[in-house]
DRENDOLUM-304059 format. One record per residue (C-alpha): x, y, z; residue in one letter; residue number from 0. Coordinates in Angstrom, 1 decimal, always signed. Example, Ala and Ser with C-alpha at 12.3 -4.5 7.8 and 13.67 -1.06 7.14 Angstrom:
2
    east   north      up  rest   nr
   +12.3    -4.5    +7.8     A    0
   +13.7    -1.1    +7.1     S    1
***
This chain:
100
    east   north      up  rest   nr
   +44.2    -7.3   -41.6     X    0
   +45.1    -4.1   -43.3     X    1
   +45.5    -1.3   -40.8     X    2
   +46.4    +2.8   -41.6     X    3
   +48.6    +4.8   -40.1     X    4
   +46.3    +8.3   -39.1     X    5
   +46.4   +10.5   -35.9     X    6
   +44.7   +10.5   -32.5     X    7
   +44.0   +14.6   -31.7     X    8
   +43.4   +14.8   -28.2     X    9
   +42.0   +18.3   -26.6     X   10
   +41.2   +18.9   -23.1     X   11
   +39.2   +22.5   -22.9     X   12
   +36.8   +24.1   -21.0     X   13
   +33.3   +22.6   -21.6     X   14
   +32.0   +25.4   -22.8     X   15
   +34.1   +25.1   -25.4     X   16
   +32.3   +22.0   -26.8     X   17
   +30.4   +23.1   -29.4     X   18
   +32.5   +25.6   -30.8     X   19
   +35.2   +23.3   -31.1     X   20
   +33.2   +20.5   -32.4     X   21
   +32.1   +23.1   -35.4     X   22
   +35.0   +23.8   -35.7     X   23
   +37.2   +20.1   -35.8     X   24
   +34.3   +19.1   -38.2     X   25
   +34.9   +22.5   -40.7     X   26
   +38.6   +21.7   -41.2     X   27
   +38.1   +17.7   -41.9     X   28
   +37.6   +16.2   -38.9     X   29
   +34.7   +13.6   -39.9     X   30
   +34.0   +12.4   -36.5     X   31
   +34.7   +12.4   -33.0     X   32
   +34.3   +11.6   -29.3     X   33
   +33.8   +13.5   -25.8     X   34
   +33.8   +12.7   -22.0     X   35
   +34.0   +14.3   -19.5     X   36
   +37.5   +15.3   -17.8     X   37
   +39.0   +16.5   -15.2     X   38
   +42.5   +17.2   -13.1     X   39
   +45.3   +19.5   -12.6     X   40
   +47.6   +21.8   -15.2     X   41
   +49.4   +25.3   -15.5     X   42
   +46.1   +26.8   -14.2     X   43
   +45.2   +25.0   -11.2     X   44
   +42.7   +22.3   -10.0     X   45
   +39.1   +23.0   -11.4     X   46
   +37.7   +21.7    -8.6     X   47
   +34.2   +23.1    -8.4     X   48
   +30.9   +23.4   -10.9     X   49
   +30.5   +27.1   -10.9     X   50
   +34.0   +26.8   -12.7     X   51
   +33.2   +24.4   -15.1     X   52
   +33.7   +20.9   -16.3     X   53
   +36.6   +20.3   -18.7     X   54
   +36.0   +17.7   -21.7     X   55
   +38.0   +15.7   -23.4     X   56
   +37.2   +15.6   -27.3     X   57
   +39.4   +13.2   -29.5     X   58
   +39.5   +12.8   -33.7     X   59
   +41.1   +10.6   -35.7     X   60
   +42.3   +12.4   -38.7     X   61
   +44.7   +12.5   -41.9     X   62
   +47.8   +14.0   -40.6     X   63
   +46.9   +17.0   -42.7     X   64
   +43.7   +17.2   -40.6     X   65
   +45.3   +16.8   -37.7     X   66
   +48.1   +19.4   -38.6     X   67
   +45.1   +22.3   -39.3     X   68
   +43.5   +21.1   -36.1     X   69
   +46.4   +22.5   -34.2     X   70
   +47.1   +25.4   -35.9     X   71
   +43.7   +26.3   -35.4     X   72
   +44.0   +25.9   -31.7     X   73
   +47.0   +27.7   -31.6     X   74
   +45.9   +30.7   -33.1     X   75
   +42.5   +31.1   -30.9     X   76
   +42.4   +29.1   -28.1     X   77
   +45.6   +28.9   -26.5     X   78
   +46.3   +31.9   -25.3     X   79
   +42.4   +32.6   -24.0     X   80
   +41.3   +29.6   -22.5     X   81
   +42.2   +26.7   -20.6     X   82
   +43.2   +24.6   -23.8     X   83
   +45.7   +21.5   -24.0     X   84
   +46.0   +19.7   -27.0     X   85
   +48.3   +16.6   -28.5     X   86
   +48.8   +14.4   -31.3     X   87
   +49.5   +10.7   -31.0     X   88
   +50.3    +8.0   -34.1     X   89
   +47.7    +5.4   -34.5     X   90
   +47.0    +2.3   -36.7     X   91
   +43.0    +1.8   -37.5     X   92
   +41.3    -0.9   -39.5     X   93
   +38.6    +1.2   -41.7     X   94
   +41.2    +3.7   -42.2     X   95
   +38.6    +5.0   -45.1     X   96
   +36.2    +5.9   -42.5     X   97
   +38.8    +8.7   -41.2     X   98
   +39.6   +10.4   -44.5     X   99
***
C-alpha cells in the first residue's frame, strides 16, 4: 500500500461564500472537494439564526503548493471581510495521483 503525503485545507465561511470559493479553490489547483454544513462559535459570535446564515465547511486535498496558494488567497480577500477560518492539516492518501 503506497500512500502520499498531501494536505487537508479546511475552511469554515459564510455559506454564501460557497460558490465563490469553490471557483476559486478549483482556479488555483484544487481538483476536487467537499462541503457540509457547519456550525458553532468563534471571534464573531454564535450564528445562531437563518436570517444570518449557515456557515459551511469546504475541505480539499491538495499539493502543498496548492494548499499554500489556497491560503494566501484567503488571506488577501476573505479574512478581513467575512467570517472566514481556515487550516491546513498533513495527510497520507492512497490515489495520491488523484490530488495532483
Amino acid at each position: 500500500m503506497a500512500l502520499v503525503s498531501l494536505k487537508l485545507v479546511t475552511i469554515i465561511a459564510e455559506a454564501y461564500l460557497e460558490e465563490r470559493l469553490v471557483r476559486e479553490i478549483k482556479q488555483l489547483g484544487a481538483k476536487g472537494y467537499t462541503i457540509t454544513s457547519a456550525r458553532g462559535e468563534g471571534s464573531r459570535g454564535v450564528r445562531a439564526s437563518e436570517w444570518e446564515g449557515n456557515n459551511i465547511r469546504l475541505e480539499t486535498i491538495a499539493s502543498p503548493a496548492v494548499a499554500e496558494k489556497i491560503l494566501q488567497r484567503l488571506a488577501e480577500i476573505y479574512f478581513a471581510n467575512y467570517a472566514v477560518i481556515a487550516y491546513v492539516e498533513n495527510v497520507e492518501v492512497m490515489r495520491g495521483d488523484k490530488y495532483t
